[in-house]
BALOTI-863170 format. One record per residue: residue in three letters; x, y, z of N, C-alpha, C in turn. Coordinates in steps of 0.2 Angstrom, whole numbers, plus 5000, padded with zeros to 4 digits. Layout:
alaXYZXYZXYZ;...
This chain:
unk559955105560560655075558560555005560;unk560954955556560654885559561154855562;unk561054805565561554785573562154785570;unk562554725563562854745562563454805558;unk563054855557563354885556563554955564;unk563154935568563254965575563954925578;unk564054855576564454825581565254845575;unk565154865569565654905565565954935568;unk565554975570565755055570566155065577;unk565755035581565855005589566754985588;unk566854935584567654905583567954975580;unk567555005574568055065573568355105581;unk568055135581567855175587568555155593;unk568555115595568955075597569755055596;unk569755035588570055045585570555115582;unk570155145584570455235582570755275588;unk570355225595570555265603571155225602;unk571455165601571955115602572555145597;unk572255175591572955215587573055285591;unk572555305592572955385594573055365602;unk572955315606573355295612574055285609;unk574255235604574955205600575355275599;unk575155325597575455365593575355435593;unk575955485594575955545594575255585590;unk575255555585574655595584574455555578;unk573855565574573655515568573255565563;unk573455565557572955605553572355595552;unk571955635547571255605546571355585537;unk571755595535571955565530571955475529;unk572555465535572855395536572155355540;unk571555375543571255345548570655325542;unk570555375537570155375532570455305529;unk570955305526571255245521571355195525;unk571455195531571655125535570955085536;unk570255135538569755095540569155095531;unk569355115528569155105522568455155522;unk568355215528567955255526567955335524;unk567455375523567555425521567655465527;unk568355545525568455575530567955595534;unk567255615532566755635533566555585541;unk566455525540566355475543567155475550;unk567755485551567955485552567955555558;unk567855605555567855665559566955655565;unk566755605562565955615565566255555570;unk566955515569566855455575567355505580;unk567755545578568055585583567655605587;unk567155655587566555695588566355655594;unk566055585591565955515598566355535602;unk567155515601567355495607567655545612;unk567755635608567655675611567155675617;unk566355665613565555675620565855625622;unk566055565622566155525627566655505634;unk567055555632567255605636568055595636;unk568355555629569055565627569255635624;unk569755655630570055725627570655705622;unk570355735614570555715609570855805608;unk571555825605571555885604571855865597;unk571855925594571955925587572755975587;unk573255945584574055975584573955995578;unk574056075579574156105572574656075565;unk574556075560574756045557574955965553;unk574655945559575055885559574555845561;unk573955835565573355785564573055795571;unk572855725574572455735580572755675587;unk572755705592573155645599572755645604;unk572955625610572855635614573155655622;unk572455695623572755745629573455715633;unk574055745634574555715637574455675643;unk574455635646574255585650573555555653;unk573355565646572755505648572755435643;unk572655395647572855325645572155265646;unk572255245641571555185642571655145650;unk570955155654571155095662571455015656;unk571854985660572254925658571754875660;unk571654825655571254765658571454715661;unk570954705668571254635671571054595671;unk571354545670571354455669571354415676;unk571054395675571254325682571954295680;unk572254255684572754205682572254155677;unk571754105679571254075676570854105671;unk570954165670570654185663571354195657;unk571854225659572454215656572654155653;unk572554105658572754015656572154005651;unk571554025651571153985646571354025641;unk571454085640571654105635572354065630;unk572754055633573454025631573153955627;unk572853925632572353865627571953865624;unk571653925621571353935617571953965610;unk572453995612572954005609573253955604;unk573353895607573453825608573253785603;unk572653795605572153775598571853795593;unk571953865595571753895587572453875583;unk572953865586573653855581573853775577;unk573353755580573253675578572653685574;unk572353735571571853755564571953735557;unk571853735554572053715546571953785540;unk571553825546571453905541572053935545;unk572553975539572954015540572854095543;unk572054105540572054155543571754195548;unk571454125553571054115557571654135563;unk572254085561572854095567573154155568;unk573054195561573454265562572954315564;unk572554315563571954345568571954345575;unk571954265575572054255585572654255586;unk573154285584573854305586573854355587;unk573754395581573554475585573054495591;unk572654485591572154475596572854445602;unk572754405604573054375611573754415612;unk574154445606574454495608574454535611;unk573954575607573554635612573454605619;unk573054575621572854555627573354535631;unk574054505629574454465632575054575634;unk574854595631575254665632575054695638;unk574354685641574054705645573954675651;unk574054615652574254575657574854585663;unk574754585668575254595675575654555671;unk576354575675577154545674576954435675;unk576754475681576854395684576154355681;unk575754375678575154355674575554315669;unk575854365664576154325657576754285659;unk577154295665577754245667577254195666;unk576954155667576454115669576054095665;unk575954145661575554135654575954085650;unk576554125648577054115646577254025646;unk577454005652577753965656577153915653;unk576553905655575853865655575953855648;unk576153885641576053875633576853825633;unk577253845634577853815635577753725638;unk577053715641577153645646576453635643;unk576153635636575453635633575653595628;unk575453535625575353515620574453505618;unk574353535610573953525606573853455604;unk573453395605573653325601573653345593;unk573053405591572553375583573253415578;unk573253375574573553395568574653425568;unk574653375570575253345573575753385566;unk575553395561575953415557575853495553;unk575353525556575253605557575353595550;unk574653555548574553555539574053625540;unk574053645535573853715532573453735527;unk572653705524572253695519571953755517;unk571953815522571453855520571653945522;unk571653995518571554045522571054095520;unk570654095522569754115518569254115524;unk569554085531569054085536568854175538;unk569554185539569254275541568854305538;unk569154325530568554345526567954335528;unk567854265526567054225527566654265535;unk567054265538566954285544566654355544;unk567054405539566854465539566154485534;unk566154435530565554405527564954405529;unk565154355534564354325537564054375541;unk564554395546564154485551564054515547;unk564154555541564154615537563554605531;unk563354515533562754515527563154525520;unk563654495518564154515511563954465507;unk563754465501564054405498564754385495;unk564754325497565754295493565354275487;unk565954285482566054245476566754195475;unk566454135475567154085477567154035468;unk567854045468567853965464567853915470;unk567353845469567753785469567753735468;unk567953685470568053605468567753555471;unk567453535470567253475473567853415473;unk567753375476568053305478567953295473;unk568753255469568753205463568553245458;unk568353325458568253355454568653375448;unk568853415442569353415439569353495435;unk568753535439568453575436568153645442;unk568353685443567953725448567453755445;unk566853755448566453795450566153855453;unk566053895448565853985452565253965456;unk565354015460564754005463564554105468;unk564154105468563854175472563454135479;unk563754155485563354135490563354195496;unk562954175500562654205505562854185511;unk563354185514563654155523562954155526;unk562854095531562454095536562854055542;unk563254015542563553975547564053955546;unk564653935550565353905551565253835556;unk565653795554565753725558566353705556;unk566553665562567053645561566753545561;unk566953515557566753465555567053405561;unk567053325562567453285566568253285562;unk568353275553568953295551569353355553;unk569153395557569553445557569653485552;unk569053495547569053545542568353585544;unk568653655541568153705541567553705537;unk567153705538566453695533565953775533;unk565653785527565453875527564753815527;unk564153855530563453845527563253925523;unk562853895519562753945515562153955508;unk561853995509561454015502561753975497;unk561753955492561953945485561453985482;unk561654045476561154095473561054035467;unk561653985463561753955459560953905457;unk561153865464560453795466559953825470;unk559953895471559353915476559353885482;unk559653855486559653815493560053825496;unk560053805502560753805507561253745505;unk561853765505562353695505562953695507;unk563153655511563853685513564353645509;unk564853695511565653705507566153695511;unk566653655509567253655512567853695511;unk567953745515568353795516568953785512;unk569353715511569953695509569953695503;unk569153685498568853665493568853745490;unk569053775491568753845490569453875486;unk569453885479570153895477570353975473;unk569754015473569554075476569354125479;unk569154175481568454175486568554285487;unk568054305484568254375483567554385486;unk567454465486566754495490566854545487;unk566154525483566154595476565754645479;unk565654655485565454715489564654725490;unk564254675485563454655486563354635493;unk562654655495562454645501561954605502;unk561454545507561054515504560554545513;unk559854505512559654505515559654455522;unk559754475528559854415532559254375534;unk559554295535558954245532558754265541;unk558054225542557854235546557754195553;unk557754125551557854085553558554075558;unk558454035564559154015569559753975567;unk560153965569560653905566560153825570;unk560053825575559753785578559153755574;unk558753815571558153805569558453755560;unk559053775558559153745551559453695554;unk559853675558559853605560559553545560;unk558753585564558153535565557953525559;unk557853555553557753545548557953505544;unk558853505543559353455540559153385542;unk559153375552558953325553558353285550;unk557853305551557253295548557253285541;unk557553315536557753295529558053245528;unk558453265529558953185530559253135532;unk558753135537558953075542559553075542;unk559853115548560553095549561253125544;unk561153115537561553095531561853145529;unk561753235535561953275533561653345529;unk561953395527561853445523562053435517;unk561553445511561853435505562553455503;unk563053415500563753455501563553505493;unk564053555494564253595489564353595482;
């Protein structure tokens, strides 16, 4: 199985103890349709976290819960780990991808549910007395980070329309994720395969006026992100990655 589809399964897994903590009980219908796999595959992650020593019963009729009073342990936060979080909250919200914020909203919700009383009084309080300086007017260019995101662990190919600057025409393109950056503008940049020019080139995120995953898989490059840097360097003295 390859790493990531071990770190998959792992989020599923997770993801399934955290619904049937939520809720009286959950079918294996609805767990099938929500994680997008086959019931087969769902009754085998039950199985997991039964050997793993979650007492899972099954309620006639109606689906599968958990034993009445066992509860996930709560995690703890320091004060100082709670505050960096809220600053991170912070700045993800001063982002320019829309979907990057609603990701780290849900996330920090979760985690902010979990926190001691007088943890989030404080949390709370700390975001209230926080100004972000960058992008003063929560302009909004892109929501295509997540995906791209679930792209590049999963080895996906995107297929994106886009534009170039001054352009007046979109271009298709089939690529391969290999890396994310965030630029000194404050935009999102994909590094990536181009299948079109055969080479690496990066794409600006905002530029992206489609962006779908036709479910093809690719091989992962082999090389480090550090390793393609020193490369870029070297080629172009300075001037950058070929743009897109």
């Amino acid at each position: 199985m390859a790493y990531s589809d071990n770190i998959s399964r792992l989020s599923r897994l997770t993801a399934i103890l955290l619904k049937l903590q939520a809720n009286a009980y959950v079918t294996i219908e609805k767990l099938s349709e929500h994680f997008e796999v086959s019931k087969r595959t769902i009754y085998r992650d039950l199985a997991s976290l039964e050997k793993a020593g979650v007492p899972i019963i099954q309620i006639e009729g109606k689906g599968y819960g958990l034993m009445e009073g066992y509860r996930l342990p709560p995690i703890m936060f320091t004060e100082a780990e709670a505050n960096a979080l809220i600053f991170g909250e912070k700045m993800i919200a001063k982002t320019k991808d829309q979907s990057l914020i609603n990701q780290f909203t849900k996330a920090t919700d979760k985690i902010k549910a979990v926190l001691r009383k007088s943890e989030r009084e404080k949390a709370d309080f700390l975001a209230q007395r926080t100004i972000i300086g960058k992008n003063w007017e929560e302009e909004r260019t892109s929501n295509y980070l997540s995906d791209i995101q679930k792209a590049l662990t999963n080895f996906q190919v995107i297929s994106i329309e886009y534009r170039k600057d001054g352009a007046t025409k979109n271009t298709q393109r089939e690529l391969e994720p290999f890396a994310i950056y965030h630029n000194t503008k404050e935009n999102w940049v994909l590094i990536a395969w181009c299948r079109l020019k055969h080479e690496f080139r990066s794409f600006r995120i905002d530029r992206i006026q489609k962006l779908t995953r036709p479910g093809k898989k690719f091989v992962p490059h082999k090389m480090t992100l550090d390793e393609y840097v020193e490369i870029q360097k070297r080629k172009y003295s300075g001037k950058g990655v070929t743009k897109g």
